[in-house]
DODO-529288 format. One line per 8 residues: their letters; for each residue x, y, z of C-alpha. Coordinates in pm, whole numbers, plus 50000, padded with zeros to 5 digits. Layout:
A) X/Y/Z; ... $
END
This chain:
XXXXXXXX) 49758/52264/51589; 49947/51978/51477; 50096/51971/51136; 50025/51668/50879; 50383/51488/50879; 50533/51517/50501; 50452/51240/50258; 50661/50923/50269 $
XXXXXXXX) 50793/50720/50011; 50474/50473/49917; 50209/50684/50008; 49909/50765/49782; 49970/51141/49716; 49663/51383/49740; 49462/51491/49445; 49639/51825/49277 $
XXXXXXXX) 49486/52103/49058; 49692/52394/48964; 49645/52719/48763; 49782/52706/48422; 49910/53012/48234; 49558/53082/48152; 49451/53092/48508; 49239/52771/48479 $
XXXXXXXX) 49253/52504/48719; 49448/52176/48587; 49388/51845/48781; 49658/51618/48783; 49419/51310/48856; 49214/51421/48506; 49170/51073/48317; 49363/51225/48047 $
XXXXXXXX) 49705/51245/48324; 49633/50965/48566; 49803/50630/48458; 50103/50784/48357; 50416/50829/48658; 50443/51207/48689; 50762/51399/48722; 50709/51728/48903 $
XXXXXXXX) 50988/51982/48864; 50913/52233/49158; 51104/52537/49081; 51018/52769/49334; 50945/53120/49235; 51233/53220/49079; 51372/52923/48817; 51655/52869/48632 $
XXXXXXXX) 51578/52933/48251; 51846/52672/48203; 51651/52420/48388; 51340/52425/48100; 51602/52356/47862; 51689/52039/48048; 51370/51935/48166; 51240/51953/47761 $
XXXXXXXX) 51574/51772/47679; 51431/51428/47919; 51072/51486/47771; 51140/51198/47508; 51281/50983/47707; 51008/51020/47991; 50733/50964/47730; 50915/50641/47610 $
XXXXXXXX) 50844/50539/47972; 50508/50623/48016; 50541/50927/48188; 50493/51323/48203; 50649/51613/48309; 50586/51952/48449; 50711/52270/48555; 50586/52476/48849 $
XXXXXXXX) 50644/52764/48983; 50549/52971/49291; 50420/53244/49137; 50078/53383/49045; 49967/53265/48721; 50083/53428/48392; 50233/53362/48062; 50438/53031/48042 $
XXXXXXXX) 50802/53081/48011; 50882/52793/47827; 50726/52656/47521; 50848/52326/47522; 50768/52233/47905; 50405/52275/48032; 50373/52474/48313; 50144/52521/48660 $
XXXXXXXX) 50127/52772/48918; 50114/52747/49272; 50099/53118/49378; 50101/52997/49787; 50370/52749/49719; 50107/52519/49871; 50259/52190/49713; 50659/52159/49821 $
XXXXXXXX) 50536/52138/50170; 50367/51777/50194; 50684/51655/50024; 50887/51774/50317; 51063/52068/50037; 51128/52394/50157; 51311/52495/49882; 51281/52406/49514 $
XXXXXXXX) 51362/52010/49412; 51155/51722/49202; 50901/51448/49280; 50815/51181/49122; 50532/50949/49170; 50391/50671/48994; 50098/50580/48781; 49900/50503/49067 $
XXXXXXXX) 49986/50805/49237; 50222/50683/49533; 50510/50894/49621; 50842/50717/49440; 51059/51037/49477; 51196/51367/49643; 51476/51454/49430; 51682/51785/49431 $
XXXXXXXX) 51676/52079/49191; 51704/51993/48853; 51816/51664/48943; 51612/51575/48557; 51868/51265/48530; 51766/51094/48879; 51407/51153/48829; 51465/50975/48459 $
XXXXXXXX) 51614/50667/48646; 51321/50667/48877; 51071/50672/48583; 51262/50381/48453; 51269/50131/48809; 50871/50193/48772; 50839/50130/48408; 51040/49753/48379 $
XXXXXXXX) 50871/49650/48743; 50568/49542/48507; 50582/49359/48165; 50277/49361/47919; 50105/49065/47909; 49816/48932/47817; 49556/48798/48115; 49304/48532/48045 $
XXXXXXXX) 49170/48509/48416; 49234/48631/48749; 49132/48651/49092; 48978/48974/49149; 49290/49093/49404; 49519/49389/49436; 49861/49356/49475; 49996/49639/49569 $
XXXXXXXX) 50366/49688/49621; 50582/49944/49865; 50345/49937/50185; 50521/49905/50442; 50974/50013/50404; 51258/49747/50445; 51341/49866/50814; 50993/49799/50934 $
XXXXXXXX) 50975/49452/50769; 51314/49384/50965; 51149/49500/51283; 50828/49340/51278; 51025/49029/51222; 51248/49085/51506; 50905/49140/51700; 50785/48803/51627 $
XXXXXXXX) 51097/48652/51742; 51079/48781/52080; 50668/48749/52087; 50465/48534/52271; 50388/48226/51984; 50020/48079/51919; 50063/47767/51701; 49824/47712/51431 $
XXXXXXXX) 49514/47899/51544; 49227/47881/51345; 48843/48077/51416; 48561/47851/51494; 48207/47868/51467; 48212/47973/51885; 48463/48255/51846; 48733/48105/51954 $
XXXXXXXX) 49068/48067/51817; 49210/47714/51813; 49430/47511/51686; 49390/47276/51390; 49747/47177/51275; 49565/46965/50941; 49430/47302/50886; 49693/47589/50928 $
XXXXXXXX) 50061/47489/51033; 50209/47891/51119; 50319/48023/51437; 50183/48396/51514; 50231/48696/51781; 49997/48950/51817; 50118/49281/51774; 50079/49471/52100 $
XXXXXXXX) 50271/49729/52099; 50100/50051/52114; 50382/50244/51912; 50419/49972/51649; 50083/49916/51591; 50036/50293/51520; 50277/50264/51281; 50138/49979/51081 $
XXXXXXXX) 49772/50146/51114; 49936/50457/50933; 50102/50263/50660; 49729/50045/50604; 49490/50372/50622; 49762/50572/50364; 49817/50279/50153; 49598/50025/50177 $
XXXXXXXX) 49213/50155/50283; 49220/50448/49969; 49293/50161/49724; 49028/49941/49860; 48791/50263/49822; 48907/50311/49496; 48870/49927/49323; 48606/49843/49510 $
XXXXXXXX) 48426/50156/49657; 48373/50031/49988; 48566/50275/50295; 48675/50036/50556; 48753/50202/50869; 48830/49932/51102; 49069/49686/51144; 49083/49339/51341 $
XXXXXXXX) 49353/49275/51615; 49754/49281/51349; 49934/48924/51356; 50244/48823/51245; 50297/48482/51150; 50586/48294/51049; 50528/47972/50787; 50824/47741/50857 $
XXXXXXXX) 50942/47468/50629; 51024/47246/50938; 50684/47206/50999; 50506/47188/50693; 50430/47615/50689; 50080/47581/50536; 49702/47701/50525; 49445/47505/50374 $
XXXXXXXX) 49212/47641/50124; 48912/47803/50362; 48754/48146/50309; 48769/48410/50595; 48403/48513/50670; 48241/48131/50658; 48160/48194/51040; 47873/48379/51215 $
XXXXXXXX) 48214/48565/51450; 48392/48652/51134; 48123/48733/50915; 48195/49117/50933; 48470/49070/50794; 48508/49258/50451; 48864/49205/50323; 49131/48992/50416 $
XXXXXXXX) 49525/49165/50432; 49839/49005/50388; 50177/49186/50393; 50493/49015/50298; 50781/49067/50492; 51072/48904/50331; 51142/48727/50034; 51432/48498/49829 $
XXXXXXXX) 51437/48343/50210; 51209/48043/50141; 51084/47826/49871; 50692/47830/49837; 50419/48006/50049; 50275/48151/49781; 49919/48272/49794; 49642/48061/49596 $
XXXXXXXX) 49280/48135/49492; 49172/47814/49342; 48808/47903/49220; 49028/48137/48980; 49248/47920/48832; 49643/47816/48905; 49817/48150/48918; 49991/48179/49223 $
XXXXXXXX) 50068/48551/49377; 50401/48643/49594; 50452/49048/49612; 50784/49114/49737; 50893/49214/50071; 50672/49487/50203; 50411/49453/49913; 50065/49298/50037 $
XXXXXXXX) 49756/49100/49862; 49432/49268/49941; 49090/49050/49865; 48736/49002/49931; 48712/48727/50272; 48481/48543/50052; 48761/48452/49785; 48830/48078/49893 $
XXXXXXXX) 49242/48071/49938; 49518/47858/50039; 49885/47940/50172; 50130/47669/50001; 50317/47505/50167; 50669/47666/50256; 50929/47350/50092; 51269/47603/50233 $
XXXXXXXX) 51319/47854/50484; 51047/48130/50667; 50765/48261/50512; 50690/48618/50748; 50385/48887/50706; 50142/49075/50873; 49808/48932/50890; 49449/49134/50944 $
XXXXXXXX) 49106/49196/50862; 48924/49509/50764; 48516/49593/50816; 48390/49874/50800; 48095/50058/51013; 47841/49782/50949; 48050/49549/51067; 48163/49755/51346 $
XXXXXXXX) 47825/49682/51521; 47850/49356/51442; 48169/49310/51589; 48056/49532/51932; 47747/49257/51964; 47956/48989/51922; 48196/49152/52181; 47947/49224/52455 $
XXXXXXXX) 47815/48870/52409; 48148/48761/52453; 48193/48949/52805; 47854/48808/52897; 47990/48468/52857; 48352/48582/53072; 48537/48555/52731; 48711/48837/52550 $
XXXXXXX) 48869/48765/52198; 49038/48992/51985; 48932/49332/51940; 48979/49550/51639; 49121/49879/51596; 49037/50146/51424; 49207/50268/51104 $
END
């Protein structure tokens, strides 16, 4: 039987409950936790007495920074040795595992519980730093209207956004291609001006499925409590300034072939490479949204949208669609149709 790899850096970690020194279970997804990064000193069975004394001495300063700490130790509940630092047990030293641990160390993750760190023992500094790089990537502000999106940042790592775009450049190119009302893709320059290659390879698009179901699909199920399971054939597309890089406001679903489709995704590749190509949903006012490279916008396909125009440089991301079984049968009707006929579009995957 094939063990779960361990938990990378951006992926939504698993819901927790631990014993506490009283033997009752404590869920670290209880309202009163969740929203707060959490710093998770795993001691192993046998820790340091020095190491509460340092982990109390950061509680302050984690706090300031919205976040909370705690001890725990591989060892059958009992009373807490340390007043100052709460502690959990985990008796089977179930937890270190998943974070690839096998031995004791720190990990931190964020407010929306996504992995940020695997840090070693007692390494309380480090995992203070860490708490900080979360807490300044936001500002407080106050929002008067939105579109109702998620942006969510850290999907896909650096080296893959270097290798998809390597991909495109040695992929097969379709300029412009836009769906029509007969399933086809053409393409309608005044529309869309952006060069894409499908992603065909079997091992990369494994990867990039693994990335969307960890880090993308639980989200969706989360805001908006739909489970999408499928997803529609991956593109990456390239929005050049030399010739125009643009996509009209149009919504994704407006035809009877892409009516399945739930939510549209787009994943940024690079950024600070081009002027522009920021995202736009104009029924929601002027804000424009731009996540960095490797962060992706996630939104209903009925939100009307626009791509601005890239002004400087290469726009890159990964573009797809996600249904969910509903629109699966949709999708297989519209598929056998399209055999009947002697065509064959693009076929989507499943998460």
């Amino acid at each position: 039987m094939n063990q779960p790899r361990p938990l990378s850096i951006g992926d939504l970690v698993p819901p927790i409950g631990l014993p506490s020194s009283t033997g009752k279970i404590f869920d670290l997804t209880h309202q009163a936790v969740a929203g707060n990064a959490l710093v998770l000193w795993l001691a192993g069975p046998h820790p340091d007495p020095a190491g509460f004394a340092e982990l109390a001495a950061i509680l302050p300063q984690l706090h300031a920074l919205e976040a909370m700490a705690y001890a725990v130790i591989a060892a059958p509940p009992g009373p807490s040795p340390s007043d100052a630092v709460a502690v959990l047990f985990d008796p089977q030293n179930l937890i270190a595992p998943p974070f690839g641990l096998t031995g004791p160390g720190i990990v931190v993750y964020d407010a929306d519980r996504r992995l940020a760190a695997v840090l070693p023992d007692r390494a309380f500094a480090a995992a203070v730093q860490v708490c900080e790089r979360l807490f300044v990537a936001t500002r407080p502000q106050t929002v008067q209207r939105q579109a109702p999106v998620l942006v969510l940042p850290g999907v896909i790592e650096p080296p893959l956004c270097a290798a998809l775009i390597a991909y495109w450049e040695r992929g097969d190119k379709k300029s412009d291609a836009v769906a029509t009302g007969d399933g086809r893709d053409d393409a309608a320059p005044g529309v869309k001006k952006r060069l894409d290659v499908i992603v065909s390879d079997p091992a990369l698009t494994a990867t990039l499925q693994d990335r969307i179901n960890r880090r993308i699909a639980p989200e969706v199920a989360k805001a908006y409590q739909r489970r999408v399971g499928y997803l529609e054939a991956l593109r990456i597309g390239c929005y050049d300034a030399s010739s125009g890089g643009y996509f009209r406001r149009h919504r994704d679903n407006a035809t009877r072939f892409s009516a399945h489709r739930l939510f549209a995704v787009t994943i940024n590749l690079n950024t600070g490479q081009y002027r522009g190509g920021a995202l736009r949903f104009p029924e929601y006012g002027r804000m424009v949204y731009a996540p960095d490279a490797g962060g992706a916008v996630v939104f209903s396909c009925a939100l009307l949208h626009e791509a601005q125009p890239v002004t400087e440089g290469r726009r890159f991301g990964v573009f797809t669609f996600m249904h969910d079984e509903q629109g699966e049968q949709q999708v297989q009707k519209l598929i056998a149709e399209q055999e009947a006929a002697g065509k064959r579009g693009d076929q989507p995957v499943s998460v």
